[in-house]
N, C-alpha and C positions, 0 to 999 in steps of 0.2 A: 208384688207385681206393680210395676210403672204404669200410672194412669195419669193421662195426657186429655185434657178436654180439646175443644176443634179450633179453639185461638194458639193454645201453647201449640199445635201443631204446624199450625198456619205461621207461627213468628219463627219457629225453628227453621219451617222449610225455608223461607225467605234467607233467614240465616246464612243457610248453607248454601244456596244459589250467590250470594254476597259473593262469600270466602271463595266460591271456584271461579267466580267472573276474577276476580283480582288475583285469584294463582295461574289464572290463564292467560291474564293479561300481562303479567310480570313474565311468565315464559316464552309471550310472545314479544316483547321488547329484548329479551336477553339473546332471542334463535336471531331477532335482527342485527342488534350491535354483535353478535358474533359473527356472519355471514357480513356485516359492511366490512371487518374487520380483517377480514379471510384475503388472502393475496396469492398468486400459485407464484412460487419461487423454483427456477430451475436446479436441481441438483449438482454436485461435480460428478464426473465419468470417473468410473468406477470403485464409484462407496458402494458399498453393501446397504441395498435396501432396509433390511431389517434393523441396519445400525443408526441410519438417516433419518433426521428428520427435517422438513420442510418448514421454514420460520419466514415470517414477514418481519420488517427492520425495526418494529415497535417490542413483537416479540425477543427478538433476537439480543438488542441491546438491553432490555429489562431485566435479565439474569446476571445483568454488570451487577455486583453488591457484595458486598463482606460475606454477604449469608452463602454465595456459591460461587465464591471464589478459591481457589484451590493453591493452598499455600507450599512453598516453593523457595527451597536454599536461596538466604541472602534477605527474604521480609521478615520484617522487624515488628512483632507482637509485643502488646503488653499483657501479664497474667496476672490476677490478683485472685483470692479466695477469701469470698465474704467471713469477716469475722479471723481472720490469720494474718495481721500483718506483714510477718514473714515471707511468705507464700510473694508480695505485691513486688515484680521485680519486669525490668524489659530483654526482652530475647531476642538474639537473629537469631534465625534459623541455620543451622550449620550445616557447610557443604553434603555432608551423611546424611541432609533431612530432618535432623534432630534438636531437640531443647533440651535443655537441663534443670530439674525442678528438685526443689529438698523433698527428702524423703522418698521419691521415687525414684529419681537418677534421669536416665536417657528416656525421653518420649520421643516418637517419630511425630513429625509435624507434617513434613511433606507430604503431600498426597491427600491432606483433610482439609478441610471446609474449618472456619472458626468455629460451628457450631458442633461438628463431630471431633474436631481437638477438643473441647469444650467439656464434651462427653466421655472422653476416653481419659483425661485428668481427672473429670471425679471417680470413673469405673474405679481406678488404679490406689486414688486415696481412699477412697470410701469403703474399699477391701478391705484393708488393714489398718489405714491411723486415724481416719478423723470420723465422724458420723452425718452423714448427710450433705456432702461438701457443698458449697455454691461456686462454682468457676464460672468467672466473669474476663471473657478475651477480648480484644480490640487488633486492631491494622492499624499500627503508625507507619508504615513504611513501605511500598513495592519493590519488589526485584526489580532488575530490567527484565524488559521480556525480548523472549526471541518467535522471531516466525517464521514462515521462508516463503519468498517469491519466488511463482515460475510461469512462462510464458511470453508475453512479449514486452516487457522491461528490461532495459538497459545494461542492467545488472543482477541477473536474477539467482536465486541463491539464499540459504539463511540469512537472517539478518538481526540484529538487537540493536535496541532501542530503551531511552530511559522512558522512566514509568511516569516520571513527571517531567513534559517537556517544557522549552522555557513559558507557553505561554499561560503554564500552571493548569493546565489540563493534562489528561494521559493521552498515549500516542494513539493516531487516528489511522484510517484506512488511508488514507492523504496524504499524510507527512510519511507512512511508510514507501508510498508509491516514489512519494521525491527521493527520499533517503537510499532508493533501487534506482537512482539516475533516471527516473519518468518512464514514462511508456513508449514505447516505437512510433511509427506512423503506420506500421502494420494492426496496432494495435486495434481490439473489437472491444471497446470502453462501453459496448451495449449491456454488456456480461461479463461484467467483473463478478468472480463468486470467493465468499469467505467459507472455509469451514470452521469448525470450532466442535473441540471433545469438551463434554460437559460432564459435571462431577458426577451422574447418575452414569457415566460409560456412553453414552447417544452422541452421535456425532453430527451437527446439526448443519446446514448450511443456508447459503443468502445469497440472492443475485441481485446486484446493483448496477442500475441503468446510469453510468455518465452521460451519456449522448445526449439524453433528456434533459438534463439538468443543465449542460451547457448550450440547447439551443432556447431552454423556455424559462427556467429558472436559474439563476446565477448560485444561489443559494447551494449549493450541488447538498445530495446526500452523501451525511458521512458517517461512519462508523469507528466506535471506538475499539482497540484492538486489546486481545489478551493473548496472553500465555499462549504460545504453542499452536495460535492461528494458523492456517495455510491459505494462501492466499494466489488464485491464477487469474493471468491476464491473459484471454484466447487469442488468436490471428485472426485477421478478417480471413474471410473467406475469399474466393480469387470474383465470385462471382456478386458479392459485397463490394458497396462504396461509399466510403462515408467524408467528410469535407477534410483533409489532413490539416489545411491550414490551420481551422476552428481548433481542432486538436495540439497543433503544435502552440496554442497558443492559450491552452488552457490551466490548471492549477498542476495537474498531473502529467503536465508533461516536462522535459528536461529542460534548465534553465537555458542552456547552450549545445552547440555538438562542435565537433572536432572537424572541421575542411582544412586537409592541403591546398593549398593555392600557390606555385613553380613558375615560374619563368619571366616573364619582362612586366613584371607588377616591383614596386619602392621596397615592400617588405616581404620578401616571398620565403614561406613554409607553413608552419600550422597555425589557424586563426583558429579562436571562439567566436562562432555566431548563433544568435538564435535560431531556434529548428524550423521558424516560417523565413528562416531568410530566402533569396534565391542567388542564384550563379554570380549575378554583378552587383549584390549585397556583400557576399563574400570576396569580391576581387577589390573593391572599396573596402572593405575592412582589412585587408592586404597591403594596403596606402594606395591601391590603384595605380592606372597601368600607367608604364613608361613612357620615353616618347618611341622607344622605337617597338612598341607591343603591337601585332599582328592583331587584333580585336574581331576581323572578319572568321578566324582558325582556331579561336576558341576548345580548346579537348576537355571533356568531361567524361570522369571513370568512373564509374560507381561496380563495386563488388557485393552481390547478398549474402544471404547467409549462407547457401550452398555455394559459395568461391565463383559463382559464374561471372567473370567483371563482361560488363559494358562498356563503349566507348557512343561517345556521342560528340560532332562535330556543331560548334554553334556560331555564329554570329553575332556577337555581342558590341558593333561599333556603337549601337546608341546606350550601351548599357542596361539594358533593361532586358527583362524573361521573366517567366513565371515557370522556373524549375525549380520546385523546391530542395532545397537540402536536407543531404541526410548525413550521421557522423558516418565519417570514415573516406567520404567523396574525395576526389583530388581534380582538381583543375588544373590546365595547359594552359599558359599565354605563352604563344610563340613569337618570334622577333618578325619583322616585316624582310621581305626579302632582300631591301638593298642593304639593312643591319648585316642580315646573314653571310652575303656577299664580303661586306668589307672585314669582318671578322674573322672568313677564312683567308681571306688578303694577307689580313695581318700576322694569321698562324704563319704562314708561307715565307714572309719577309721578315720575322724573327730571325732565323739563323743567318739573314743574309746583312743585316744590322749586325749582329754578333760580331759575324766576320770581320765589317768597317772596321767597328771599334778597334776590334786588333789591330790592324794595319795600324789606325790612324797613330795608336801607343806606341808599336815597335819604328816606327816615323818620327 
């Protein structure tokens, strides 16, 4: 039997009041940085709850890593087996998903993590030729990846991208946005959301606020992209409004857009102008009007996406408006009326010139 005089007792109890003050204080710093850390991110319309899960952009980009990345026809591994020189050879992955190893033949690579390819080459040698294998993997090399945009970008639709782009980083939420011809002016850059399927089967997603970042910080959040992303851009809403100009004049939006600009301007048909240009930015980038340009009768068409075209009658003698453009616009400069006058004169007195002529020949 344990016999304890009243000091061993008395240091013991101290003891153990120590040890619970400092494991209650360590769980009460870990409940805080987890709760500062906690962000609610909006979901995409219609994932399956059960398959979602809700990440903040610290969470979300930290699963970038060799360890859970999911390899994919076209990356380029190296494989070596501690102690087998033979074994030490470089692979792409072949369109089938597969490598080819001595002694085993075909392994399917596709679909695994380095660490569960890793695992499934020694399951296979360790069967029957060798004893205890060590397989040791590495990534020399990305596929491209493909993703697909949808919503309100320019070009929305799959898309690939190299894995290492020039500025020696991999492709970003950003440079895909450009590579989709930028975002609309419809565009709700409040809630851009990424999903992403993770090697565990979860399908995780993330809302990122541009708006924010381009009215407070320049710095914008950016995310880097993998494999089989989906990516939407929503509509504003009709009852939403946010600054277009700010917007067209941001990282993600298109370098240029597409205006027709017809009639009594020096170079009339299709211009590139920036998307914060306005009506008599575009008629100046056309060489600007004639002498005989009608400037007060100005026509401006715009068609949306449901076909419904607009016409708008403007006034543009001092040049200037604040109507922004959009691609696909077509602008009217009409002739002044005494042009119009003498031109159909002239339609009129053609064939009566014609006529002279003859006479004057057979004379």
């Amino acid at each position: 039997m344990l016999n304890l005089n009243r000091y061993q007792i008395r240091y013991s109890f101290l003891f153990w009041i120590l040890v619970g003050g400092v494991f209650i204080s360590s769980t009460d710093v870990l409940a805080r940085e987890s709760l500062a850390n906690t962000q609610t991110i909006a979901g995409l319309p219609g994932l399956p709850a059960t398959e979602t899960r809700l990440r903040t952009l610290n969470q979300f980009t930290e699963d970038i890593d060799s360890n859970a990345y999911l390899l994919g026809s076209g990356d380029q591994i190296s494989v070596e087996v501690v102690g087998y020189p033979e074994f030490v050879d470089t692979h792409t992955i072949l369109p089938d998903g597969t490598i080819s190893l001595p002694l085993i033949g075909s392994v399917q690579a596709s679909g695994n993590t380095l660490s569960s390819l890793s695992q499934v080459i020694q399951n296979r040698l360790g069967s029957a030729y060798l004893v205890n294998p060590v397989v040791d993997l590495s990534l020399l090399s990305l596929r491209p990846i493909s993703i697909t945009l949808s919503g309100e970008v320019h070009r929305p639709g799959p898309l690939q991208l190299d894995s290492l782009q020039d500025n020696g980083s991999g492709p970003t939420l950003v440079s895909a946005l450009i590579e989709a011809g930028g975002v609309t002016n419809f565009a709700d850059i409040r809630e851009i959301t990424v999903s992403r399927r993770q090697s565990n089967g979860r399908t995780e997603t993330l809302a990122l606020n541009f708006w924010d970042s381009l009215v407070s910080e320049p710095s914008a959040i950016n995310l880097m992209l993998r494999d089989g992303d989906s990516i939407i851009v929503p509509r504003l809403s009709a009852e939403d409004s946010l600054d277009r100009t700010l917007i067209a004049r941001s990282t993600i939006a298109p370098g240029t857009v597409r205006v027709k600009v017809v009639g009594e301007v020096r170079s009339p048909g299709e211009v590139q102008v920036t998307p914060d240009s306005s009506l008599s930015s575009a008629i100046a980038t056309a060489g600007g009007p004639t002498e005989d340009a009608r400037l007060s009768k100005v026509s401006f068409i715009r068609m949306d996406e449901y076909e419904n075209v607009t016409t708008q009658e403007l006034d543009l003698r001092n040049l200037t408006d604040t109507i922004q453009v959009q691609d696909g616009d077509v602008i009217v400069v009409p002739k002044t009326g005494i042009s119009t006058g003498l031109d159909f004169a002239a339609r009129l007195l053609t064939p009566l010139r014609f006529i002279t002529d003859i006479w004057r020949i057979v004379d």
